[in-house]
Backbone as CSV, one residue per row, in Angstrom:
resi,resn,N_x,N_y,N_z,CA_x,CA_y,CA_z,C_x,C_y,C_z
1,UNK,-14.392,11.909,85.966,-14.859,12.676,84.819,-16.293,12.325,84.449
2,UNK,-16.964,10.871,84.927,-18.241,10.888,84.313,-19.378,11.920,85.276
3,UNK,-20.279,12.271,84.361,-21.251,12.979,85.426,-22.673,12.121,84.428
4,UNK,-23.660,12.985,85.214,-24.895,12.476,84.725,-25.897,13.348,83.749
5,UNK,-25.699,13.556,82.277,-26.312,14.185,81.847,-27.790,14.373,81.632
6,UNK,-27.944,14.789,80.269,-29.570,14.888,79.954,-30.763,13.705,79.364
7,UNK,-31.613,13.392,79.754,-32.272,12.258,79.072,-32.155,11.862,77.866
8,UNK,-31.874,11.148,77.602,-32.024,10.917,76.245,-33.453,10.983,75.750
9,UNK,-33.197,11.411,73.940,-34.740,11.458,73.106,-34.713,9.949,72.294
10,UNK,-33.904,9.057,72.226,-33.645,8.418,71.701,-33.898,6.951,72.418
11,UNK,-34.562,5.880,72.265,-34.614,4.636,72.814,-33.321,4.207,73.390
12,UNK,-33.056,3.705,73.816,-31.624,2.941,74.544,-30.919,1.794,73.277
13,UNK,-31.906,1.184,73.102,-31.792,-0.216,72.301,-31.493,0.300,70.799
14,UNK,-32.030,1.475,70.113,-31.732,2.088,68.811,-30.676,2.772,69.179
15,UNK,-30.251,3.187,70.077,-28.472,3.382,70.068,-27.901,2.346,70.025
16,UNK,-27.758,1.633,71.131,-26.904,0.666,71.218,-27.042,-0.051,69.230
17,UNK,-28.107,-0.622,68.835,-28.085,-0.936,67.373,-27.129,-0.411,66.286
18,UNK,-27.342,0.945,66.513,-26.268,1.904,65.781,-25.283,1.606,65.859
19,UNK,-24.539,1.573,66.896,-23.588,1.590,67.634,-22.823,0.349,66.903
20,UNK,-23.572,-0.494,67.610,-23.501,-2.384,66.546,-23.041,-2.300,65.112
21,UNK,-24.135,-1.773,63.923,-23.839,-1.521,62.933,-23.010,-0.902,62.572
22,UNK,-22.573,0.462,63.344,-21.220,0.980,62.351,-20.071,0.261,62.883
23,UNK,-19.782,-0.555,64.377,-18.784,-1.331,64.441,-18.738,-2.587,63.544
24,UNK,-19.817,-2.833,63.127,-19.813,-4.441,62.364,-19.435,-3.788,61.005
25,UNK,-18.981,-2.638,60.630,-18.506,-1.977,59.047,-17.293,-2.513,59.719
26,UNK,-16.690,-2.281,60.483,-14.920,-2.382,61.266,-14.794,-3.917,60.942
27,UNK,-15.483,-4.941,61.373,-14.941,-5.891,61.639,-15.965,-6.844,62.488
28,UNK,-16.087,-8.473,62.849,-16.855,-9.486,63.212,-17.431,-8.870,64.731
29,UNK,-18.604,-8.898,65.304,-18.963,-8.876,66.779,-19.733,-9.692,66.716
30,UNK,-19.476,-10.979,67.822,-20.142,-11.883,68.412,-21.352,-11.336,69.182
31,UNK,-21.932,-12.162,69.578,-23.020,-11.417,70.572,-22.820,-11.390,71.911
32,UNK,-21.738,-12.149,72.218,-21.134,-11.852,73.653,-20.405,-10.616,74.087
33,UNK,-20.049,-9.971,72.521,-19.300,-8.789,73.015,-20.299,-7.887,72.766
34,UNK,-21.663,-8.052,71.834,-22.608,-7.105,72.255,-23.134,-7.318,73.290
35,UNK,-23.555,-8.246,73.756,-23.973,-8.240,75.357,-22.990,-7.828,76.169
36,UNK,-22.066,-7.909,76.538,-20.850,-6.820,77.316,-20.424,-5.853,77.318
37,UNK,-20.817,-5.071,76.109,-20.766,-3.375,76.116,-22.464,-3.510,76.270
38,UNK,-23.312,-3.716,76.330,-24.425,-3.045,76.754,-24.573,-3.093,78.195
39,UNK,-24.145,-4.397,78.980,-24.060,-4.632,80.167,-23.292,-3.518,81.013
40,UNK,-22.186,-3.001,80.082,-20.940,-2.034,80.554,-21.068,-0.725,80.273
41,UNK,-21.354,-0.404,79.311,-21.486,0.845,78.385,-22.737,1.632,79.014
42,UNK,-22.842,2.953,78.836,-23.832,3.992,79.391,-23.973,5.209,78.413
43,UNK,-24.879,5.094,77.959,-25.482,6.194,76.876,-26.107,7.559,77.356
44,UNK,-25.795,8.777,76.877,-26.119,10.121,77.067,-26.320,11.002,76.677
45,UNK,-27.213,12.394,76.977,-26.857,13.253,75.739,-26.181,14.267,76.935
46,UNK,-24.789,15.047,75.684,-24.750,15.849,76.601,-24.548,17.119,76.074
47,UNK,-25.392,18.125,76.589,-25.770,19.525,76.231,-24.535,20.287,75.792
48,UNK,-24.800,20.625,74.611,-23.888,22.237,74.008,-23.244,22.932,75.164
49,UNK,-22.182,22.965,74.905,-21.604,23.861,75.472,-20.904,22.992,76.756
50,UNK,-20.852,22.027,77.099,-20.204,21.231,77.971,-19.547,21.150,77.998
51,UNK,-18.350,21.234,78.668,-16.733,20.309,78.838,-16.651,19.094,79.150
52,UNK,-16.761,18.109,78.521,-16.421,16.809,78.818,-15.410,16.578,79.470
53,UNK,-14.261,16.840,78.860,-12.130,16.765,79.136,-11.826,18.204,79.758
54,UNK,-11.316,18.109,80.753,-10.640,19.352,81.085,-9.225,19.100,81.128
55,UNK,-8.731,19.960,81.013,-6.688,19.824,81.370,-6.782,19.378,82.947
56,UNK,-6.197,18.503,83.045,-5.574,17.988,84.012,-6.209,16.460,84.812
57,UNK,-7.692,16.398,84.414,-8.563,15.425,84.284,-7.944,13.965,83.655
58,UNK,-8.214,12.891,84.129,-8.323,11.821,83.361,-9.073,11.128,82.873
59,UNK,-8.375,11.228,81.374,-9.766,10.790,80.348,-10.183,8.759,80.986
60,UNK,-11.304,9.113,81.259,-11.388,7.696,82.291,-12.414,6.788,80.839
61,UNK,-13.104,7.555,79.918,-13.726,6.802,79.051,-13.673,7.328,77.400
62,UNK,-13.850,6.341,76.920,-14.115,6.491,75.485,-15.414,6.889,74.832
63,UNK,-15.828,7.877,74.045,-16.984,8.162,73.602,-17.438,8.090,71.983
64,UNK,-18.513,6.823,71.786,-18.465,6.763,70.551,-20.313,7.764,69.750
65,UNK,-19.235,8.540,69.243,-20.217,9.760,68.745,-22.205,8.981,67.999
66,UNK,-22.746,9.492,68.529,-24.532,8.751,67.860,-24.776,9.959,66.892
67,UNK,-24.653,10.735,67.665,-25.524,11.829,66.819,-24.733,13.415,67.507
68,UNK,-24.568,14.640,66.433,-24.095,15.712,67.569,-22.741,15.741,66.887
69,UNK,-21.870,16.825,67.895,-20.443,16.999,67.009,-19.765,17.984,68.624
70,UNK,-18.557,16.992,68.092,-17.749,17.401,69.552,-16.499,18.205,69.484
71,UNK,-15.605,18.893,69.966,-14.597,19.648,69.291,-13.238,19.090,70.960
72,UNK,-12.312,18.788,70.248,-10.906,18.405,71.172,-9.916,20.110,71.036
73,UNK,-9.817,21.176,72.122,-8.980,22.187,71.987,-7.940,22.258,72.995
74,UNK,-6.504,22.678,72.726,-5.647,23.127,74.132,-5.367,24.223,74.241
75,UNK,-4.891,25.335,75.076,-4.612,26.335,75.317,-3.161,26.719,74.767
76,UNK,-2.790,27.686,74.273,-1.653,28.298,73.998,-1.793,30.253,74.484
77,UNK,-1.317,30.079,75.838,-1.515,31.056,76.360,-2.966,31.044,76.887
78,UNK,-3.814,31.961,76.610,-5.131,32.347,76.750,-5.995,31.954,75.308
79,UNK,-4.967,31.681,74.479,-5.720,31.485,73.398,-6.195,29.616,72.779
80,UNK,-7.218,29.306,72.443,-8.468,28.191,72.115,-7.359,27.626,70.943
81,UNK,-6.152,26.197,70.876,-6.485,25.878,69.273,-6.982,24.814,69.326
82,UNK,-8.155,24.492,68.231,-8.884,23.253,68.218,-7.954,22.424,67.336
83,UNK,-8.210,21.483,67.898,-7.201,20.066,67.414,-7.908,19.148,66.441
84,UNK,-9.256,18.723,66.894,-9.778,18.018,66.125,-11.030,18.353,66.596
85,UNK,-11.984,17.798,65.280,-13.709,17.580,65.810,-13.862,16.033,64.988
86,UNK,-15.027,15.824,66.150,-15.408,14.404,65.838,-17.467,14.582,65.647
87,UNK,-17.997,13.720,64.586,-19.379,13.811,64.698,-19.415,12.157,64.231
88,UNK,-20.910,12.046,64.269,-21.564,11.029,64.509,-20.608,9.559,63.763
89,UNK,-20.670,8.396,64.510,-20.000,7.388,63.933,-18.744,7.467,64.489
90,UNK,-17.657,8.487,65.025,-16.625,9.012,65.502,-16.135,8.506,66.464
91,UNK,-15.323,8.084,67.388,-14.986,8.040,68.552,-14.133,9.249,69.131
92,UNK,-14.212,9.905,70.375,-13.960,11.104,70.924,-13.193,10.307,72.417
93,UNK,-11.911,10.706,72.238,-10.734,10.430,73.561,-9.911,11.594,73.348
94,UNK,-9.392,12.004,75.166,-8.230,12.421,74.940,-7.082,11.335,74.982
95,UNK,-6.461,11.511,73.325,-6.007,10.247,73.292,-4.335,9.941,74.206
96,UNK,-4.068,11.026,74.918,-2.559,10.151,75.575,-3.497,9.842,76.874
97,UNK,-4.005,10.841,77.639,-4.913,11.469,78.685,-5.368,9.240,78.648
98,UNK,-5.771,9.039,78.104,-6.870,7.418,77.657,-5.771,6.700,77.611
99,UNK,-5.035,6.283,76.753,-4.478,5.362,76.941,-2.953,5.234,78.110
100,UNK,-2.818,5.853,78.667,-1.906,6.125,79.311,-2.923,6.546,81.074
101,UNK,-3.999,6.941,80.913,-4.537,6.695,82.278,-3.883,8.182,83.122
102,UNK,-3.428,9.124,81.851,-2.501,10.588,82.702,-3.714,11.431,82.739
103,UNK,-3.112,12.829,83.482,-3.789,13.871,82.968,-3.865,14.177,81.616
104,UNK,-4.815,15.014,81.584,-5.157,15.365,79.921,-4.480,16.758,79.964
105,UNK,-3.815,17.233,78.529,-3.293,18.374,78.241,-4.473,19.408,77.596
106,UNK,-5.867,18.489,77.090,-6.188,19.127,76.213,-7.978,19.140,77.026
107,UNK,-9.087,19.693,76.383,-10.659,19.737,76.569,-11.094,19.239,75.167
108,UNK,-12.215,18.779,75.942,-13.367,17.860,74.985,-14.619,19.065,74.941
109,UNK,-15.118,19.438,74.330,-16.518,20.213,73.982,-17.482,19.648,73.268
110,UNK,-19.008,19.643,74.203,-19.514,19.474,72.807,-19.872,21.062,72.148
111,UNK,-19.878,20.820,71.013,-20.650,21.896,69.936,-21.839,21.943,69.721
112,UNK,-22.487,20.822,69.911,-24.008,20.420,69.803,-24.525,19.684,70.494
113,UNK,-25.904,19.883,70.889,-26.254,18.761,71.519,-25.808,17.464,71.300
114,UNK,-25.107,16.579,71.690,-24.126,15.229,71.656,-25.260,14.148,72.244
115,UNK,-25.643,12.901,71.167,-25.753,11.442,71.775,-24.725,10.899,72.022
116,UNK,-24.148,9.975,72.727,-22.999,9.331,72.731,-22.885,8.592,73.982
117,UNK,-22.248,7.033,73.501,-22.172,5.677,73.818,-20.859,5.713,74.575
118,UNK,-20.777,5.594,75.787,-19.454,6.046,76.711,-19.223,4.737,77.297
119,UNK,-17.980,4.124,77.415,-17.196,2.753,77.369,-16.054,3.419,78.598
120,UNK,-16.182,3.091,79.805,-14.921,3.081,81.235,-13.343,2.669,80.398
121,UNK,-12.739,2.806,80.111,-10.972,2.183,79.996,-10.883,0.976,80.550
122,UNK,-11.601,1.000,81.779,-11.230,-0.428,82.921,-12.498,-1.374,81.955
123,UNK,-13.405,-1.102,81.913,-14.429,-1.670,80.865,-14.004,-2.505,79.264
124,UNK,-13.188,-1.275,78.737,-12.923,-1.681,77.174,-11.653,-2.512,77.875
125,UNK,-10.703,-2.637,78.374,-9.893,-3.392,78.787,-10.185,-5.102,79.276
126,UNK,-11.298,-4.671,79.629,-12.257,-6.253,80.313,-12.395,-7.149,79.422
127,UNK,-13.226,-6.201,77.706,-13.601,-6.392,76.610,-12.758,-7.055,76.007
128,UNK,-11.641,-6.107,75.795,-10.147,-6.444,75.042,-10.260,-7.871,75.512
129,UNK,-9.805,-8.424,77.199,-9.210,-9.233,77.632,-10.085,-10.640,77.169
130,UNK,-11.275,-10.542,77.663,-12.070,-11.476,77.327,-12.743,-11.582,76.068
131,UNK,-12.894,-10.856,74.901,-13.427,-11.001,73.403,-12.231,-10.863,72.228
132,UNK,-11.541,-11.828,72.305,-10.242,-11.218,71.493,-10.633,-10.970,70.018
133,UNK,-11.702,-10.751,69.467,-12.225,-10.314,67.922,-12.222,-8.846,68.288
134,UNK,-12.523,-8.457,69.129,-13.087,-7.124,69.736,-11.555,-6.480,69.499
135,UNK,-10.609,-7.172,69.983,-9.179,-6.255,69.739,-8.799,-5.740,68.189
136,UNK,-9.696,-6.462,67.494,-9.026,-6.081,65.432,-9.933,-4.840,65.916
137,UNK,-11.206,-4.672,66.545,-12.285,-3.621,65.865,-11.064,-2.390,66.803
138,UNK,-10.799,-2.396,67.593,-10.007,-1.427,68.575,-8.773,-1.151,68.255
139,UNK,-8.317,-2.081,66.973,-6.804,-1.877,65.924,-7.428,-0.772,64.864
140,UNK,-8.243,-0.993,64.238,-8.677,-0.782,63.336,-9.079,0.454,63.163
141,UNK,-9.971,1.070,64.428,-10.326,2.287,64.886,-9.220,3.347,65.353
142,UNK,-8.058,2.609,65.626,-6.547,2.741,66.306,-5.648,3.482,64.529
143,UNK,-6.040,2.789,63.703,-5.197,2.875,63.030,-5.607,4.152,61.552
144,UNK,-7.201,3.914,61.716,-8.139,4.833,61.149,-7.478,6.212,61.401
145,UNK,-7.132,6.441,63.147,-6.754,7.706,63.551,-5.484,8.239,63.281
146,UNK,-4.480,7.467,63.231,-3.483,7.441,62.950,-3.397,8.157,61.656
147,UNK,-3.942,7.547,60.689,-3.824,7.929,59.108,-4.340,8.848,58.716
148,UNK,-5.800,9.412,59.942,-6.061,10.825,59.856,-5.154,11.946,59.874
149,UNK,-4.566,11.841,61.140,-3.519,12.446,61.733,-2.635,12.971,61.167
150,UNK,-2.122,12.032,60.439,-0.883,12.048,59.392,-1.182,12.726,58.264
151,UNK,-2.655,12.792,57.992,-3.089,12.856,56.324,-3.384,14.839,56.857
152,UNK,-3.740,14.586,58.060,-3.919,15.831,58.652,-2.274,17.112,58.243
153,UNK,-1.855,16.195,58.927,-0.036,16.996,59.085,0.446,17.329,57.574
154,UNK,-0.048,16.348,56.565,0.193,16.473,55.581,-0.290,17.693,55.190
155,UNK,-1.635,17.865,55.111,-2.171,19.145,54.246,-1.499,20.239,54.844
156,UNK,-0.774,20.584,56.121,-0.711,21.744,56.688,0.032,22.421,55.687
157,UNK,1.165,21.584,54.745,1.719,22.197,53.886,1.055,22.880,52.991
158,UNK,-0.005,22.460,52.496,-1.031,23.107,51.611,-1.422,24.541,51.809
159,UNK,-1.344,25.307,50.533,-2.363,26.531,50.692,-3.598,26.623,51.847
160,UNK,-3.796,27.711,52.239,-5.075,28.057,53.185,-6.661,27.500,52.518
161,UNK,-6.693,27.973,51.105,-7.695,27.449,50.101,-7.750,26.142,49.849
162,UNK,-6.727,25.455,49.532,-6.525,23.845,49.545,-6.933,22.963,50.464
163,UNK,-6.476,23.512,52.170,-7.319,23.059,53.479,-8.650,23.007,53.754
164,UNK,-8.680,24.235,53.309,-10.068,24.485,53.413,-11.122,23.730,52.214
165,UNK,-10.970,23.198,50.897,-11.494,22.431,49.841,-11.377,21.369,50.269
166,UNK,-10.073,20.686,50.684,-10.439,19.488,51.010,-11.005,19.097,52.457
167,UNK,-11.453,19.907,53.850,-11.689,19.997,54.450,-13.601,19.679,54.055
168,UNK,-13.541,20.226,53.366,-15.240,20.633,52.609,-15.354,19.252,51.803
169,UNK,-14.397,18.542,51.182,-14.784,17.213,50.558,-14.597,16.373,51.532
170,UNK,-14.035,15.986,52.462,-13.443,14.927,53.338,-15.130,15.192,54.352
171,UNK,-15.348,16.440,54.923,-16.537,16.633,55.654,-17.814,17.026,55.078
172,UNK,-18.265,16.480,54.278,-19.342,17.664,53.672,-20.596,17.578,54.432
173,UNK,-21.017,19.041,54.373,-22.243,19.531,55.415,-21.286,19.862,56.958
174,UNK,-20.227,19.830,56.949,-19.666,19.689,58.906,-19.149,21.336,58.601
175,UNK,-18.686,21.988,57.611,-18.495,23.272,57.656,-19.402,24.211,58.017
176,UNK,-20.800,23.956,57.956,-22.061,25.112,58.619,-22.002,24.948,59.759
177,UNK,-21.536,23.700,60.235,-22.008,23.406,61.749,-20.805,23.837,62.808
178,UNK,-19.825,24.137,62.566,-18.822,24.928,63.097,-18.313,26.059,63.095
179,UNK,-19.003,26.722,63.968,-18.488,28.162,64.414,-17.190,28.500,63.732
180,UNK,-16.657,29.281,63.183,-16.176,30.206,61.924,-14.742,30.281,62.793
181,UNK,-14.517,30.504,64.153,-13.408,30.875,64.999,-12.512,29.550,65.015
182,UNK,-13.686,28.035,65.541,-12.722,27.032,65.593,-12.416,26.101,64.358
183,UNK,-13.469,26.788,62.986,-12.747,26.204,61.877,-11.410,26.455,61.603
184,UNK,-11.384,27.885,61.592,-10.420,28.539,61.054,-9.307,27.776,61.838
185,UNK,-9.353,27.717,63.136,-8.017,27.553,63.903,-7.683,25.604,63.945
186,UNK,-8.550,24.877,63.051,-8.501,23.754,63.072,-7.854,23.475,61.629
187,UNK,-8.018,24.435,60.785,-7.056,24.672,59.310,-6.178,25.797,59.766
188,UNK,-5.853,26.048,60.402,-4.386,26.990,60.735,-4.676,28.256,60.040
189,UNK,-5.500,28.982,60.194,-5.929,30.498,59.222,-6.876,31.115,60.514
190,UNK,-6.260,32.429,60.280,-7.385,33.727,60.840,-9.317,33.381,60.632
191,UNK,-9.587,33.934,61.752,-11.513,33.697,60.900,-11.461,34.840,59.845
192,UNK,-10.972,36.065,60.156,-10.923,36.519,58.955,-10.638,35.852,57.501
193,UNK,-9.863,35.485,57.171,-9.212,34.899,56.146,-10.194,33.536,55.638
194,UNK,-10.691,32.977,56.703,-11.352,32.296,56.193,-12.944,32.313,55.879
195,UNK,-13.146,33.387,56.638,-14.397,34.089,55.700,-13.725,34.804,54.319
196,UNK,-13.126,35.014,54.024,-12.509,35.592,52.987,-12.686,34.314,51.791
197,UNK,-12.498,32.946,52.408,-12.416,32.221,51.118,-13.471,31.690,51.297
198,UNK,-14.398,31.743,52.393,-16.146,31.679,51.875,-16.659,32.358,51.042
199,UNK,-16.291,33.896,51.127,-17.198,34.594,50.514,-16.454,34.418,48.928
200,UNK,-15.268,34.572,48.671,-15.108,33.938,47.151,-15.452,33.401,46.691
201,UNK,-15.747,31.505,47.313,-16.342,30.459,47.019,-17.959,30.433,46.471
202,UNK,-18.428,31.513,47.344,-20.070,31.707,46.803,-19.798,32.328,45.409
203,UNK,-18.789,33.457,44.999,-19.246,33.947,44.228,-18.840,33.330,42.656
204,UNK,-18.192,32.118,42.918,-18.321,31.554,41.879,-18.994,30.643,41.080
């Protein structure tokens, strides 16, 4: 699954930094485990409109979002439903596809031009084995998703308007940046319908 994308605009060393800092919000990194994901790790941008994950592919790495916004969709029939989007600070797996080393059921997209800090499985496993602080930050990130997930399943019960409000507080500013087709189908509503509760929303 890895290929070789576009140059980066960005220094090498001011990613990787980033990268550092929002993991050191998670939890302790020694400098041995920053020296071992830089030694390991490979930074990229990769152009709009890409497929990262395809169905049947194995997700062979982990991608932790810099900059950019990525969208996870599977097929039902002929038809696109997006599952999740991830932007900057994020990590982007297909997550059975990754930890399980299977094919993937689902595609990775980016939506935007994508920076992002890409970690091998056989790599973060090395990490795991030899930096055992490194395993809380990989619980932690583990468990973050989890509670999304759930908090996710939860709202489905919610009104179409309710999804969509708290969708807009939980993300704010990530609603312009997503095409109108895979919002809608990432809150379970028609694009119709959900231009419908845009255009209300302005007029109040």
């Amino acid at each position: 699954m890895r290929k070789k994308y576009t140059k980066l605009d960005l220094p090498l060393e001011q990613i990787f930094n980033f990268l550092f800092n929002d993991l050191k919000k998670i939890g302790k990194m020694c400098s041995g485990v920053m020296t071992a994901i830089r030694e390991r790790a490979g930074s990229e941008k990769i152009p709009k409109k890409t497929i990262l994950l395809k169905k049947g592919q194995v997700c062979d790495s982990c991608y932790f979002v810099v900059s950019g916004l990525l969208r996870a969709y599977s097929l039902k029939g002929n038809k696109e439903v997006t599952l999740w989007v991830m932007t900057t600070g994020d990590v982007a797996i297909g997550v059975t596809s990754f930890y399980d080393q299977a094919p993937s059921e689902e595609y990775i997209e980016a939506l935007e031009d994508t920076v992002v800090v890409s970690l091998s499985y056989d790599h973060l496993q090395w990490i795991y084995e030899n930096y055992v602080e490194f395993n809380v930050i990989g619980r932690k990130l583990t468990e973050k998703y989890h509670k999304l997930f759930n908090m996710r399943l939860c709202t489905m019960v919610d009104s179409r308007e309710e999804r969509y409000n708290k969708f807009v507080k939980d993300y704010p500013g990530l609603v312009d940046r997503i095409h109108g087709k895979y919002l809608a189908s990432l809150l379970g509503m028609s694009p119709s319908y959900l231009s419908t509760i845009k255009t209300a929303l302005k007029l109040l």
